[in-house]
ZAMARGU-4260 file (C-alpha; in steps of 0.2 Angstrom, whole numbers, plus 5000, padded with zeros to 4 digits):
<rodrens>
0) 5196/5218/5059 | 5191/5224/5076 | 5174/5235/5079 | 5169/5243/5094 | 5152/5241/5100
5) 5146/5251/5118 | 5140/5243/5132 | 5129/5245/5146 | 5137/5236/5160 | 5125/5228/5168
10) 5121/5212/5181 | 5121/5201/5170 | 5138/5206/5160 | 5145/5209/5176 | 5141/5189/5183
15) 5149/5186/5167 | 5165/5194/5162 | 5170/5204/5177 | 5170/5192/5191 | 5190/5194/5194
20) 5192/5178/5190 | 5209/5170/5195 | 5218/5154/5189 | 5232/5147/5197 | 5239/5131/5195
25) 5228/5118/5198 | 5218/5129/5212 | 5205/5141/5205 | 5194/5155/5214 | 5183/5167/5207
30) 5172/5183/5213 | 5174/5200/5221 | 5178/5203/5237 | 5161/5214/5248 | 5164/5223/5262
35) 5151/5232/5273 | 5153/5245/5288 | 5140/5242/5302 | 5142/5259/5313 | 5135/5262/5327
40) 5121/5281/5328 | 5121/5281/5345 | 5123/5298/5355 | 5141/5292/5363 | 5147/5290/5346
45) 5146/5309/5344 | 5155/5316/5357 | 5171/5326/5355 | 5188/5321/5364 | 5197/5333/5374
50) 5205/5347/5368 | 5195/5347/5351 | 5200/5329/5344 | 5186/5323/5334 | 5174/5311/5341
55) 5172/5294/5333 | 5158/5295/5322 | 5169/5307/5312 | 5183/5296/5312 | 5172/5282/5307
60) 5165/5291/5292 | 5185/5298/5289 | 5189/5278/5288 | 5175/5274/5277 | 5178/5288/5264
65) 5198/5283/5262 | 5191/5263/5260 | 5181/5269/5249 | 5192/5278/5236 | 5207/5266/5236
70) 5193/5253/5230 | 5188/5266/5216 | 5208/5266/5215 | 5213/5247/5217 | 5200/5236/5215
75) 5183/5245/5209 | 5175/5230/5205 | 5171/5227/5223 | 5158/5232/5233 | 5156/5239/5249
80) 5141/5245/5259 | 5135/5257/5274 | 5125/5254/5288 | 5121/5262/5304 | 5109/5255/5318
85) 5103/5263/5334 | 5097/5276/5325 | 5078/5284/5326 | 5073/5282/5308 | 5073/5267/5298
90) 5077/5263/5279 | 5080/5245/5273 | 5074/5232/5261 | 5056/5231/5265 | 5059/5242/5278
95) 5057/5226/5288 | 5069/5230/5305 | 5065/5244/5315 | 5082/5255/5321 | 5091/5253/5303
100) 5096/5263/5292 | 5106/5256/5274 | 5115/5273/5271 | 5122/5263/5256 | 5117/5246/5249
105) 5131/5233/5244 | 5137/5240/5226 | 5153/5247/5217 | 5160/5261/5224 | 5161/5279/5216
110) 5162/5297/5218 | 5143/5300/5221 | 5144/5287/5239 | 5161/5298/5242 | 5153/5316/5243
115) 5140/5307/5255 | 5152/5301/5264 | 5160/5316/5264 | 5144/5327/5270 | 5143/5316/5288
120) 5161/5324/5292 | 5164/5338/5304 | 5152/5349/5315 | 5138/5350/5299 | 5139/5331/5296
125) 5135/5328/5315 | 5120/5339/5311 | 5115/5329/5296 | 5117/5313/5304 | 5105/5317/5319
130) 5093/5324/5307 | 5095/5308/5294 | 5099/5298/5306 | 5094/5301/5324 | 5095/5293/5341
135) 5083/5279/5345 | 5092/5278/5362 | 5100/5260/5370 | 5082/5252/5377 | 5078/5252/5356
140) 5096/5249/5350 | 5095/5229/5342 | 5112/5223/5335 | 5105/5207/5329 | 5093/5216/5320
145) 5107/5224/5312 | 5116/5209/5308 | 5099/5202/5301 | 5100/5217/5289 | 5117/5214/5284
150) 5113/5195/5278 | 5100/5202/5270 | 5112/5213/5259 | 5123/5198/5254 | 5107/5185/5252
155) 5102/5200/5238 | 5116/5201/5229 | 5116/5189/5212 | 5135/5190/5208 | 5148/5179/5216
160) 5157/5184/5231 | 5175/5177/5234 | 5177/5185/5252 | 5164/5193/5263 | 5168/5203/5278
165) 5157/5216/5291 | 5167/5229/5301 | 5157/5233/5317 | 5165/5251/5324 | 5154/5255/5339
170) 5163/5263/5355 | 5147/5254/5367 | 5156/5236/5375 | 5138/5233/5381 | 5124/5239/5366
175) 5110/5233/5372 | 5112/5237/5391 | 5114/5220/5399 | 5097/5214/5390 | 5099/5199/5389
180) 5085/5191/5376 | 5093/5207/5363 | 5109/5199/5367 | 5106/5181/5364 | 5098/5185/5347
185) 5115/5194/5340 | 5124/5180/5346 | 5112/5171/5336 | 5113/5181/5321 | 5132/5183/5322
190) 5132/5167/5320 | 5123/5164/5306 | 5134/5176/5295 | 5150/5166/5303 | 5142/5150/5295
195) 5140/5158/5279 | 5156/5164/5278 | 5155/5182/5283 | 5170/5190/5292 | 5165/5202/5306
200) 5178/5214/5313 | 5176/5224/5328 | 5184/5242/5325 | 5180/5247/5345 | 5184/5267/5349
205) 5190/5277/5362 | 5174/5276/5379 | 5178/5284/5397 | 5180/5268/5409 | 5188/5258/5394
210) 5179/5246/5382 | 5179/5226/5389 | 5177/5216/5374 | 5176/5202/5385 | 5158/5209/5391
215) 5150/5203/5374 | 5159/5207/5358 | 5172/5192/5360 | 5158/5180/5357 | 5154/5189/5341
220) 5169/5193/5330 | 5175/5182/5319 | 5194/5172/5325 | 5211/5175/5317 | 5208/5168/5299
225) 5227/5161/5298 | 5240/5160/5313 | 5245/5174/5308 | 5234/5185/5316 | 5233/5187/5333
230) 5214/5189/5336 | 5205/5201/5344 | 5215/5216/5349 | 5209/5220/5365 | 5214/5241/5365
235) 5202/5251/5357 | 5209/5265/5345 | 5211/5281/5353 | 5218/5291/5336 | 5211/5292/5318
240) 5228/5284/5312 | 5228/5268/5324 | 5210/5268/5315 | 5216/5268/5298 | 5229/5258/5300
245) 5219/5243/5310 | 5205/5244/5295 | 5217/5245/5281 | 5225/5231/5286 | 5209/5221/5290
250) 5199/5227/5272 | 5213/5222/5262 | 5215/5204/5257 | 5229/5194/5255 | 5227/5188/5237
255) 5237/5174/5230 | 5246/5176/5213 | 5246/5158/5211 | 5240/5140/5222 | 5252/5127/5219
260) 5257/5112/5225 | 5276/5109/5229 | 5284/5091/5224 | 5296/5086/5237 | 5298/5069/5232
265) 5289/5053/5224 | 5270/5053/5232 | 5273/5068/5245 | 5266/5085/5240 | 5261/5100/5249
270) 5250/5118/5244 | 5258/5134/5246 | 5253/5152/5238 | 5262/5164/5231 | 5261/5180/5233
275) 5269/5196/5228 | 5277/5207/5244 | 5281/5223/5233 | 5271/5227/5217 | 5277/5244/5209
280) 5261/5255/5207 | 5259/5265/5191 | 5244/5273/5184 | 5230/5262/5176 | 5224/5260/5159
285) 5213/5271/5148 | 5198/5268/5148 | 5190/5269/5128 | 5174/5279/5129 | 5160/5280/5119
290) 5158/5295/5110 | 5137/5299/5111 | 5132/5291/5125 | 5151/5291/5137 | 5149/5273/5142
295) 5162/5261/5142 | 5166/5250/5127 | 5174/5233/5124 | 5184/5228/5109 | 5177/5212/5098
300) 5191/5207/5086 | 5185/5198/5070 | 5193/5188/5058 | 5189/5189/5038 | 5195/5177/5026
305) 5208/5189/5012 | 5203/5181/4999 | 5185/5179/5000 | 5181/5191/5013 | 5171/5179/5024
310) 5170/5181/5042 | 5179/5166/5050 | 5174/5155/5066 | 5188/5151/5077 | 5190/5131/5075
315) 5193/5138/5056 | 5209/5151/5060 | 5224/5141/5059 | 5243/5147/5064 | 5259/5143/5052
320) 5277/5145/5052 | 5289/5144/5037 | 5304/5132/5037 | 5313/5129/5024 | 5302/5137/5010
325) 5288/5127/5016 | 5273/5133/5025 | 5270/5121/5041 | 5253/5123/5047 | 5246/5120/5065
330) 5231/5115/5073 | 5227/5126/5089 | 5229/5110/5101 | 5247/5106/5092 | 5253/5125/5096
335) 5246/5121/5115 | 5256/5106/5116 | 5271/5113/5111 | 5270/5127/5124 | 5265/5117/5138
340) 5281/5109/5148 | 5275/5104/5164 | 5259/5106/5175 | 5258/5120/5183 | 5269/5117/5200
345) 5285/5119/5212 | 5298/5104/5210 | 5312/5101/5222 | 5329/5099/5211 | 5340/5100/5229
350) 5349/5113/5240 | 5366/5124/5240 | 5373/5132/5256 | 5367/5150/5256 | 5385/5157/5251
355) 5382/5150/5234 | 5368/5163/5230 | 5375/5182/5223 | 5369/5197/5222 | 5371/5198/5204
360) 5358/5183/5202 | 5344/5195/5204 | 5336/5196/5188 | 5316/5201/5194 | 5306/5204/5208
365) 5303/5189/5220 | 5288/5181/5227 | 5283/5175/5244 | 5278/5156/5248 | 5267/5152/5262
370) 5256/5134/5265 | 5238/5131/5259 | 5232/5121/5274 | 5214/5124/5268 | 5220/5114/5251
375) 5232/5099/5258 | 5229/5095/5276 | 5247/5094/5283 | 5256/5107/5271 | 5258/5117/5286
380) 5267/5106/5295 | 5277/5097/5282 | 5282/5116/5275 | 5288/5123/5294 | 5299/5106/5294
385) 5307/5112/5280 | 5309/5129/5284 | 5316/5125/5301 | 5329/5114/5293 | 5336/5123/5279
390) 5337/5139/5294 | 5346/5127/5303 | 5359/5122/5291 | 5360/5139/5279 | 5355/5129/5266
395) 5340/5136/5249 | 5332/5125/5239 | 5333/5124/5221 | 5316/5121/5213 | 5309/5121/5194
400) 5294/5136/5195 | 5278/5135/5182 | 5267/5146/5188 | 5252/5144/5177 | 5247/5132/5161
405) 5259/5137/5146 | 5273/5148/5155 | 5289/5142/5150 | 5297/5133/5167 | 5309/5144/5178
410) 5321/5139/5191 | 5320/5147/5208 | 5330/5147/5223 | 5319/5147/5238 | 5327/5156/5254
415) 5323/5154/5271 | 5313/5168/5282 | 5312/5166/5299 | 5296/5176/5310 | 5301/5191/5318
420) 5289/5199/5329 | 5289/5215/5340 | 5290/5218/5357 | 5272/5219/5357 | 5271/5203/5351
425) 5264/5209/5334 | 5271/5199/5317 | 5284/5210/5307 | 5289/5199/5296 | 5279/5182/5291
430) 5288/5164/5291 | 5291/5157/5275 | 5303/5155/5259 | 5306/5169/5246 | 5308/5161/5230
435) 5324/5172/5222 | 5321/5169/5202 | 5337/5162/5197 | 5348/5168/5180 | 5350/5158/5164
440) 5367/5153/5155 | 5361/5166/5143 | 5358/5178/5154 | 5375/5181/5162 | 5389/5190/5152
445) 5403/5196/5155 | 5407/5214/5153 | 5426/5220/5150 | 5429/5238/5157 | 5442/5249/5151
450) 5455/5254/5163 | 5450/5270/5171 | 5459/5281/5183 | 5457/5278/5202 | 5454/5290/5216
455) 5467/5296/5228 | 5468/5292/5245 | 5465/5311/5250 | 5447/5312/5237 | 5441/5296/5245
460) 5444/5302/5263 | 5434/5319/5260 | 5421/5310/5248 | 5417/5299/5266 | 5416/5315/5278
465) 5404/5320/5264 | 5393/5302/5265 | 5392/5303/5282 | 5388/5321/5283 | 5372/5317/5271
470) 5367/5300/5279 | 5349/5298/5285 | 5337/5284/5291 | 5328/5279/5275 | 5310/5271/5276
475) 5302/5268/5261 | 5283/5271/5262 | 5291/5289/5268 | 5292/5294/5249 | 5276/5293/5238
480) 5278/5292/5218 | 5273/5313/5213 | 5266/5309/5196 | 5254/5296/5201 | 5248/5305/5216
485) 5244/5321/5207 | 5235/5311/5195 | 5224/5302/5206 | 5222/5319/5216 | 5218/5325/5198
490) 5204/5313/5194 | 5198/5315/5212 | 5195/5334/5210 | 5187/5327/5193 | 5176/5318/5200
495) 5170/5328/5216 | 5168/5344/5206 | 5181/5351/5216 | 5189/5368/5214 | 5206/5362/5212
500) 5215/5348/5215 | 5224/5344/5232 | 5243/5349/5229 | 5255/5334/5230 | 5273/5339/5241
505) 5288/5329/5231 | 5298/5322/5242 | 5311/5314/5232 | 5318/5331/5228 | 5334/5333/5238
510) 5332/5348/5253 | 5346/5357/5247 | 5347/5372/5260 | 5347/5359/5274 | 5361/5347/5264
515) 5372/5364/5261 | 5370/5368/5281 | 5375/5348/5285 | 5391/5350/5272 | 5398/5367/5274
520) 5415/5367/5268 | 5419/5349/5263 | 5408/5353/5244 | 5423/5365/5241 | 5437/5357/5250
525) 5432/5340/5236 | 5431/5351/5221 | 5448/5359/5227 | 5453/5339/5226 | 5445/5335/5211
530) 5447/5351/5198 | 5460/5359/5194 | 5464/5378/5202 | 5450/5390/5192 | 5442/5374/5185
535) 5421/5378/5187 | 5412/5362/5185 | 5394/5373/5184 | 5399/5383/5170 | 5392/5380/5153
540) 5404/5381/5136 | 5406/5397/5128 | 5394/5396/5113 | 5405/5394/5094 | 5405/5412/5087
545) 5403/5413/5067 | 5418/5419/5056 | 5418/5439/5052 | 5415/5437/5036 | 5400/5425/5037
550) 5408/5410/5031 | 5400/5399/5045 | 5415/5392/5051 | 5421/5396/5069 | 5433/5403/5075
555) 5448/5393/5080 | 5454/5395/5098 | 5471/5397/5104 | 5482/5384/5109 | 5483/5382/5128
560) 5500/5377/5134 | 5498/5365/5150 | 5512/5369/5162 | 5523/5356/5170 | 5519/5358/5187
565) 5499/5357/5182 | 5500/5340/5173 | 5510/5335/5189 | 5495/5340/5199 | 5484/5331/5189
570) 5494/5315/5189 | 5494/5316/5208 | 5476/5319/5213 | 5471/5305/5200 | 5462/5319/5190
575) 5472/5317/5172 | 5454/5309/5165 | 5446/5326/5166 | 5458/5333/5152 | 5453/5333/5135
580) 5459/5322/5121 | 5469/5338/5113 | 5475/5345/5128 | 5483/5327/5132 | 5489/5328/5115
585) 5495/5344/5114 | 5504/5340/5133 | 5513/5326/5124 | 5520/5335/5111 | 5525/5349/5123
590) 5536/5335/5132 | 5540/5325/5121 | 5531/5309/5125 | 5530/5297/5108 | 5513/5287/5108
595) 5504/5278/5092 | 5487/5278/5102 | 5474/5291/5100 | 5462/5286/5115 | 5463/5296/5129
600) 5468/5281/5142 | 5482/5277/5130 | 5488/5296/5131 | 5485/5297/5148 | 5498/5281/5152
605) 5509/5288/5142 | 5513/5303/5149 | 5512/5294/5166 | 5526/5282/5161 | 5536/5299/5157
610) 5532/5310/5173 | 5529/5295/5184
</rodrens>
C-alpha cells in the first residue's frame, strides 16, 4: 500500500536525501557540485566592440544565463551564484565588504535568477546595471575583497559540497592598478579558497593592448586539475562562442560512473574510473504534484500483513520462491548473498590480438577507463605501461567487469586509445582503454536468410552515382533531437511567462529540393532499372469496389497475361521479386513451367530454370 504525503523541501531534507550521492565500487563521494561567477562592474566591461559586437558584460551575463538553464536542465540540484565587484554600491552578508554586490547567493537555480539574468542583457541591461550596480572606479576596486565574499558564500552553506569552483570574467589584466598592498591581499585570499578546495578560473575578455595574465592573474587561478588540461590559456575570448565554449567546458565536471580498482595480478592493483563518453538524452521524469498546495511529493510504500492487516517493519517482510510444491523462504542477507559474485572490481583474464574483436560483438554502449592517481599512488604510471604495451603489440585485454555490489559479473574487452591532439596542441581525444562489453554464448545466434534475388551489375553502378551524388561530411552534434528541444523550449516559455515558445528547426528532415538539384536524372534512370516500363512505385492501390448488387464481395479483376519478352526483362535486371505470388503463378502456367511450391522464391527459380 503506498501513500503519498507532500513535502516541503527544505535544508534539512535536502542534506538528507538529495545530496547526489554516488557509490562506486569500493570508492564513494557524495554532494553537489556549486559554482559562482565573480564579474568584474567595471566601466571597461561595458564598452561595445567595433562594428556593433556586444561588449563583455553582455557576453558575460549571456554565459551566465545558458549555465544557468542547463543546470535547471541537467543537474538542478546544484547551485550556482553571482557576484560582481567594482561596483559603487554594495550588498552582501552583513554587508561587511565595501564594492560588492551578491546579485545571487549560492542556491539552486530557477526561472526567477533566469529573467534576472536575462534583464542585465542588451542596451536596457547596461542601464540597469549602472543603476544597480555602478562604478566605484579602479582606486576603490578590491578583488580580495571579493574573493573574501566568495568564501563567505561557501563557509554559509550547510549541505555538502562535492566540487567547488569560482569563474572570474574580468577584461582588467591589472585590477587594482599596480597597487601593490590590494594585490598582495587577493593573492592572499585566492589562496585561501585554493586551500579549501575552491576552483578559480579566469574567463579573461577581449581589452585594447591585449590582456597579460602574466601581470597578476597567473598567481591566482587555480592549475590544471588532471594532465589533461593544459593550464591557463593565455588568449582572451574575443567572441561569445569561444566564451561559451571555454566556460562550458570548465562548469561541467567529469563525473565518474564508477571508482574501481583493476587486478592485474596477485598483490598488484591500480584505480581507474569509469566514465560514459556518449549518454543518449531523453526528456526527464514527471514530477507528481500535490494537488492543493502544487509542491513536490514523494512516495512512502508500506507493507500490511493480508491476514491481519498489520503494518509490517522491514526485518519482518521475508521473500520466497516455490520449488517443487514447497515454499522456500529467505532471509534478506541470504537473497544478498546469493546475488553478490564478486567485489565490485576489474580483473585481468588475458589478451587477444585486435583482429579477434568483431563488429558484431557490440551488444551496449561502452565506457571510458582512465587512472585514479588521487586513490592509488602509481595507477598512472602502471596504467600508461599498459596502454603503451598493448598499442605496441595490437593486442585488448580481456577483463571480468562488476561495476557496483550485486550486479551480475560481465566480461569486457578493453581497447587501447592513443592521445591525439591538435595542431594547437589542444587534447582531441584522451589516452586510455574503452571497455567494449563482450557478448554471451546466449547471446549470439544464428539467423538463416532465405535466398533472395541479387542486383544487377547495371542497378549497382547507378545506385553508387546515386551515393556519391548525396554524400556529405556528417558531424554529429550538427543534429539536435526535435522532440526534446521543443519540450525544453516549451517548459522554458512555461516558465518565463513567455508569449510563445522559441521555434525548434528539424534538422533530421532530408532537404529535398537541394537532394533533387544534386541527383537530377539518375532517380529516374534507377527506377527505369528497377520497375518495370509504366510500373509507379508512388501510387497507391485502387480501393476494392463492392458488388452491384450489394453483396459485399468485390469485384474480381481480370487476369493479366505477362508477356514473354516482360518476364525476360525481369529475369535480366534481377527484378522478378517485385512480381506478385499470382502473377508468378499465373506466368507459370502460361508457360508451362510445373512447380509443387507455393512460395514465391520457389516460383521465381522455377521459371528461371525454364527461361534461364
Amino acid at each position: 500500500m503506498a501513500e503519498w504525503d507532500a513535502f516541503h523541501q527544505n535544508e534539512e531534507q535536502d542534506e538528507e536525501q538529495e545530496e547526489g550521492e554516488e557509490t562506486g565500487g569500493e570508492f564513494k563521494f557524495t554532494g553537489r557540485d556549486s559554482l559562482v561567477f565573480l564579474v568584474d562592474a567595471s566601466k571597461e566591461m561595458f564598452i561595445k566592440g567595433e562594428d556593433g559586437e556586444p561588449s563583455n558584460f553582455d557576453m558575460t551575463m549571456q554565459c551566465v544565463r545558458s549555465v544557468y538553464t542547463s543546470k535547471i536542465i541537467s543537474s538542478h540540484r546544484d547551485l550556482v551564484a553571482l557576484v560582481f565587484y567594482g561596483t559603487k554600491h554594495s550588498k552582501n552578508p552583513r554587508n561587511s565588504f565595501k564594492h560588492v554586490y551578491v546579485y545571487h547567493d549560492l542556491d539552486e537555480p530557477g526561472a526567477k535568477r533566469v529573467q534576472d539574468v536575462e534583464a542585465l542583457r542588451g542596451d536596457s541591461g547596461a542601464r540597469l546595471a549602472g543603476e544597480t550596480l555602478g562604478d566605484s572606479g579602479e582606486a576603490e576596486t578590491s578583488l580580495g575583497n571579493a574573493l573574501w565574499c566568495c568564501s563567505n558564500l561557501y563557509s554559509d552553506i550547510k549541505l555538502r559540497l562535492s566540487h567547488k569552483r569560482l569563474m572570474l570574467f574580468t577584461c582588467r589584466d591589472r585590477p587594482h592598478g599596480g597597487d601593490s598592498m590590494r594585490d598582495r591581499l587577493a593573492r592572499t585570499k585566492a589562496g585561501d579558497l585554493k586551500e579549501t578546495g575552491v576552483v578559480i578560473d579566469l574567463m579573461h575578455l577581449m581589452k585594447p593592448g591585449g590582456f597579460d595574465v602574466s601581470l597578476f592573474f597567473c598567481d591566482v587561478v587555480s592549475p590544471p586539475e588532471d594532465e589533461s588540461e593544459l593550464g591557463l590559456q593565455l588568449e582572451p575570448s574575443y567572441k561569445l562562442e569561444d566564451l561559451q565554449k571555454r566556460v562550458r567546458a570548465k562548469e561541467q565536471k567529469k563525473r565518474a560512473l564508477a571508482r574501481l580498482s583493476l587486478h592485474l595480478a596477485e598483490g598488484m592493483n591500480l584505480a581507474v574510473g569509469v566514465y560514459a563518453t556518449a549518454v543518449m538524452a531523453r526528456k526527464p521524469n514527471a514530477v507528481r504534484l500535490y494537488r492543493e498546495s502544487n509542491e513536490a511529493v514523494r512516495s512512502k510504500t508500506r507493507t500490511f500483513h493480508t491476514q491481519t492487516g498489520s503494518l509490517l517493519l522491514p526485518s519482518e517482510v521475508k521473500k520466497a520462491q516455490t520449488y517443487g510444491q514447497k515454499q522456500i523462504v529467505m532471509e534478506k542477507d541470504e537473497v544478498d548473498s546469493i546475488k553478490r559474485f564478486e567485489d565490485p572490481g576489474l580483473h585481468l583474464i588475458g589478451f587477444k590480438p585486435m583482429d579477434k574483436l568483431k563488429l558484431d560483438h557490440h551488444i551496449r554502449p561502452s565506457v571510458f577507463l582512465y587512472p585514479e592517481e588521487g586513490q592509488v599512488t602509481g595507477s598512472a604510471c602502471l596504467f600508461n605501461a599498459l596502454l603503451k604495451k598493448c598499442h605496441e603489440r595490437e593486442v585488448f585485454a580481456i577483463c571480468r567487469y562488476i561495476p557496483r555490489r550485486n550486479q551480475p559479473p560481465s566480461f569486457v574487452a578493453l581497447v587501447p586509445q592513443m592521445e591525439v591532439v591538435d595542431e594547437g596542441q589542444v587534447q582531441v581525444t584522451p589516452p586510455g582503454f574503452n571497455a567494449i562489453f563482450l557478448p554471451f554464448a546466449d547471446d549470439i545466434r544464428t539467423l538463416d536468410f532465405p535466398p533472395c534475388p541479387g542486383a544487377s551489375n547495371p542497378q549497382v553502378q547507378k545506385m553508387k552515382e546515386i551515393v556519391s551524388k548525396l554524400r556529405f561530411k556528417y558531424k554529429s552534434d550538427s543534429f539536435e533531437n526535435p522532440v526534446i528541444q521543443q519540450h525544453y523550449r516549451n517548459l522554458e516559455a512555461l516558465a518565463l511567462d513567455l508569449m510563445a515558445p522559441e521555434t525548434t528547426e528539424d534538422f533530421i528532415m532530408p532537404k529535398a529540393e537541394q537532394m533533387d538539384g544534386r541527383l537530377g536524372p539518375l532517380v529516374q534512370e534507377f527506377k527505369d532499372l528497377v520497375y518495370p516500363a509504366g510500373y509507379n512505385p508512388d501510387s497507391k492501390p485502387a480501393a476494392k469496389r463492392k458488388s452491384a448488387d450489394g453483396g459485399g464481395g468485390a469485384d474480381k479483376k481480370p487476369k493479366v497475361e505477362l508477356q514473354e519478352a516482360d518476364l525476360r526483362s525481369h529475369l535480366k535486371n534481377g527484378t522478378m521479386g517485385k512480381l506478385t505470388v499470382p502473377v508468378l503463378k499465373d506466368a507459370c502456367k502460361q508457360f508451362g513451367v510445373r512447380t509443387t511450391g507455393t512460395k514465391k522464391q520457389e516460383l521465381i527459380d522455377a521459371l528461371t530454370a525454364k527461361l534461364g
